[in-house]
N, C-alpha and C positions, 0 to 999 in steps of 0.2 A: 525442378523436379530431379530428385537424386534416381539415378540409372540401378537398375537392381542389380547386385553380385553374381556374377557365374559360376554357376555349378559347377561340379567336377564330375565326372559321369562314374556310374555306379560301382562299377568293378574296383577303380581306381579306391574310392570312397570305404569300399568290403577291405580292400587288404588295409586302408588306413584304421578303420576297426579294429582287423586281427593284431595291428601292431600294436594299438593302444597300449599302454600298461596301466589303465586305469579303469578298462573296460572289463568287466567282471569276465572272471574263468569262467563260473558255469555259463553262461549268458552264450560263451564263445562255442562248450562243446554243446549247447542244445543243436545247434547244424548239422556236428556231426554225427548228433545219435542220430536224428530223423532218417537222415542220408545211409546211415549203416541200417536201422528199420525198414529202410523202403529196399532195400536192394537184400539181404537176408532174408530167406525163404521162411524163417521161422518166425511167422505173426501172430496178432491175436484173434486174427481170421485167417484159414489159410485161404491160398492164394488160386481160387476158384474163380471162372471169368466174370467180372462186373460185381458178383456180391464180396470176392475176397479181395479187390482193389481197391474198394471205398477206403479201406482205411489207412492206405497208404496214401492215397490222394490226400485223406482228412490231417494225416502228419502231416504232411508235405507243404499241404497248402497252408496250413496254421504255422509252420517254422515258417515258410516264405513270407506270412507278413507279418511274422513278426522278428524276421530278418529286416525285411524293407522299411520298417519304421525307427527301427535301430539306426539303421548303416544312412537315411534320410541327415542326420545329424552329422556327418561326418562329407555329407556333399560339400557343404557352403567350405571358403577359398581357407586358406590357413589366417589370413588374417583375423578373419572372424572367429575362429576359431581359438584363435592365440587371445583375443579379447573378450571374449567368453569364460576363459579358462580362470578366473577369478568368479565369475558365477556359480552357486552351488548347480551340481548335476545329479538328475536322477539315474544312475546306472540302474539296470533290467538286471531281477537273476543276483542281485548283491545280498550279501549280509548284513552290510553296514549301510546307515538311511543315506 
């Protein structure tokens, strides 16, 4: 029975993302819109207790997973990675298929 590969833990994995050069631009600044959205007082509900927070939660939480499912690919070790790297990939957020 073959031993499963060790992850790399997540932070590490995020900056291997942002370094990509093959990982689509927009894909990269959707983080930062959400993150400048949730902190900017100017929403599209303002920011009244409980009903003007929903929707900074509802950014927040939808970039966070689909941060987490993005950056998921970039866990696994560089081996794997480097042997993959002849497989077509779907980039998120691309123009090109």
């Amino acid at each position: 029975m073959s031993r499963p590969s060790p992850k790399i833990g997540w932070f590490r994995a995020l900056g291997r993302y942002y370094r990509d050069p093959s990982a689509s631009v927009l894909g990269k600044l959707v983080i930062f819109a959400a993150l400048i959205y949730a902190v900017v007082p100017v929403d599209l509900i303002p920011d009244v207790p409980i009903i003007g927070w929903l929707d900074d939660l509802g950014v927040m939480g939808l970039a966070t997973a689909w941060l987490t499912r993005v950056v998921a690919r970039y866990r696994l070790p560089d081996e794997t990675l480097e042997a993959s790297a002849d497989a077509p990939r779907r980039r998120p957020f691309s123009m090109s298929p």
